[in-house]
N, C-alpha and C positions, 0 to 999 in steps of 0.2 A: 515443593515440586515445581522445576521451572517448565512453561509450554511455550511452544513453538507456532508462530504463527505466519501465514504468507499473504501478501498483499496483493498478488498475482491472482487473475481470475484461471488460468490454465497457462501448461507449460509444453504439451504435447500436439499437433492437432489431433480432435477426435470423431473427424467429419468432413462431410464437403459442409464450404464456408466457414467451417474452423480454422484459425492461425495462428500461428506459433505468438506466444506472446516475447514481446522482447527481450526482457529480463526480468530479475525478480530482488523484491526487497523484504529480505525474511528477516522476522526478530523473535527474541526471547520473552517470554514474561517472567522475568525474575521473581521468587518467592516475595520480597518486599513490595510489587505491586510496580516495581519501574520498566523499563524493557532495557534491552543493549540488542542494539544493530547489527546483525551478524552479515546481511550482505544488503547493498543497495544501489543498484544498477541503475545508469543514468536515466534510464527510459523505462516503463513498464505500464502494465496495467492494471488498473485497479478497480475491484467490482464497485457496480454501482449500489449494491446491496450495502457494501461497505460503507462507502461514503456517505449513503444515505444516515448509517446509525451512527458515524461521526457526529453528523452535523446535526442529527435529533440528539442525541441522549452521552456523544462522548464516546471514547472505544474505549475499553475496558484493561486501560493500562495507563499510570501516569504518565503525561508528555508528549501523546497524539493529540492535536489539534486542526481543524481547517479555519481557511478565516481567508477573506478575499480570492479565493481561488487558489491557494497555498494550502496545501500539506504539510503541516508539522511533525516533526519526529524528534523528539528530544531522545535520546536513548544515554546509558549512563558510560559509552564509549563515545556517542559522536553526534551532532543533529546533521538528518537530512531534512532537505526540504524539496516537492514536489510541487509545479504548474499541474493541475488540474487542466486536461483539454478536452477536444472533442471524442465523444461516445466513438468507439472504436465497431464500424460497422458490421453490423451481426452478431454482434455479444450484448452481455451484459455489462459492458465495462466502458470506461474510458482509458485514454492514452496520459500519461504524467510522466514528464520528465523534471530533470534538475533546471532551473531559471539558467538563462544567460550570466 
């Protein structure tokens, strides 16, 4: 069974002080344990709950990694890679886009 997962903390707003998040980088978990990339949008947001269990313990798919403030994303269609920036005000999230 493959699942689907999104890196986005929200896509709608659902609130005063809530904002649209700019795009979104959704992947697979493939049955073998790897992922493939199905969308990943130059900009987006990524919860900090996330990143937090990156960088403890690993996500739970081979080929996500952080490391200097980079986001890795190996997937078995394409790697993206995301800058890590500042906490996106009033969420739980930060801002990541693709490096210059």
């Amino acid at each position: 069974m493959t699942e689907r997962a999104e890196l986005t903390l929200i896509k709608e707003p659902v609130g005063p002080g809530w904002w649209r998040a700019p795009g979104d980088c959704t992947l697979t978990k493939l049955d073998d344990g790897r992922i493939r990339v199905d969308q990943a949008d130059p900009r987006i947001w990524i919860s900090r709950q996330l990143l937090e269990e990156i960088k403890a313990e690993g996500y739970d798919a081979a080929g996500v990694s952080i490391s200097g403030g980079l986001l890795r994303i190996e997937g078995v269609n394409r790697t993206v890679i995301y800058r890590i920036g500042e906490q996106v005000p009033d969420q739980y999230a930060y801002y990541a886009e693709f490096p210059d």
